[in-house]
C-alpha positions, 0 to 999 in steps of 0.5 A: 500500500502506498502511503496516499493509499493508506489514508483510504477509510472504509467509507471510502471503499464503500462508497468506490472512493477509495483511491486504491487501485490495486489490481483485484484478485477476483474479476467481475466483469465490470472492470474501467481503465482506473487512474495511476496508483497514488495519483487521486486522494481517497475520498474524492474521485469515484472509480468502480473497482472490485478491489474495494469490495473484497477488501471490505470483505477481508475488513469485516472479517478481521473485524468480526471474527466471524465468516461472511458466509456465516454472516449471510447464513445467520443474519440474512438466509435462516430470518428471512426464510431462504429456500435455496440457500446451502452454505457449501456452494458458497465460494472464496474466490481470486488470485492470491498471488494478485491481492491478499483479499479474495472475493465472496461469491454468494451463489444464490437462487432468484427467489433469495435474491429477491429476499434481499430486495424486499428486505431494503424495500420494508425498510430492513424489518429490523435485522438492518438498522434503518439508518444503516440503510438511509446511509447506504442508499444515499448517492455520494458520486456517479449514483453509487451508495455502499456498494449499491448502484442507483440509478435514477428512474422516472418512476423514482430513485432505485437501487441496483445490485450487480453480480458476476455473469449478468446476475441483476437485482433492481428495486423501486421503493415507489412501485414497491417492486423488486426485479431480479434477472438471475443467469444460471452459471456452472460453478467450475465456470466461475471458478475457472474465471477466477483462476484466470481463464477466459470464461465469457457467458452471456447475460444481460448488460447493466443498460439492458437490464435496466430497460427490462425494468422500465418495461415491466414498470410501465406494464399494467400489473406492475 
């Protein structure tokens, strides 16, 4: 770490403002041309990275002593009535010899992923904080909260969440609707990304997706 690299917090890295770019030992399909290391204070310019998020990842656990995956198992899948989820699948993933923090792949099923959105949408039934959710759904820069995409919609401000292969999940608190598009990937797939190879498989892009949802929203039953 450099020493500007250094003074980055964790609000920086969880709103994409970290000024760390330090190539990411997981890919997510979503990686820009970042600015040279050490040329931008943390907190002050967004640039998407995955780094961020896997850091963060490393940061809670550390934190916590607990596993992430045993977080989401306890904390989201057993209250919120998951039906699909199995701990085994879920998967540490990266290139360690690239950066010491590896990324979390949750493998969910698209009904437990929509679990998730209603979660936001009902205001976190009090396994969130609602002020957490206040904070993290809050645009800081280039319509990025925590970790959250938002874009704006003419039905109102949304919250987006982007996955590896194309996995979406879209809400509009105003519509109370919740979109999910969920791309079945084999897991030796995702692995074999993550170890290097060229694995391409197509999904919907973030643009595409995102016009799927106004149709729907400007369908009679939504």
């Amino acid at each position: 770490m450099l020493p500007r690299e250094r003074r980055a917090t964790v609000q920086d890295l969880l709103t994409g403002r970290s000024g760390v770019y330090h190539p990411a030992a997981s890919p997510t399909g979503l990686e820009v041309l970042l600015p040279e290391r050490g040329t931008v204070e943390p907190g002050t310019e967004f640039h998407y990275t995955a780094w961020d998020a896997n850091a963060l990842g490393t940061i809670y656990e550390l934190k916590t002593g607990r596993r992430v995956f045993d977080a989401v198992a306890q904390a989201l899948a057993e209250p919120l009535g998951f039906q699909d989820f199995d701990p085994a699948r879920q998967r540490l993933l990266g290139r360690p010899e690239i950066s010491r923090h590896l990324a979390h792949h949750l493998f969910l099923s698209g009904r437990d992923l929509a679990r998730i959105g209603l979660l936001v949408l009902e205001g976190g039934r009090g396994l969130v904080p609602r002020e957490w959710l206040d904070q993290s759904l809050t645009p800081y820069a280039k319509n990025h909260g925590y970790q959250w995409w938002l874009p704006r919609l003419p039905q109102g401000q949304a919250f987006m969440s982007i996955g590896n292969f194309g996995q979406f999940l879209l809400g509009v608190p105003d519509r109370n609707l919740v979109v999910v598009h969920r791309v079945a990937v084999p897991e030796e797939l995702a692995i074999a990304r993550n170890a290097g190879a060229d694995v391409a498989i197509q999904g919907l892009t973030r643009s595409q997706f995102t016009e799927v949802g106004q149709l729907i929203m400007r369908s009679d039953w939504a």
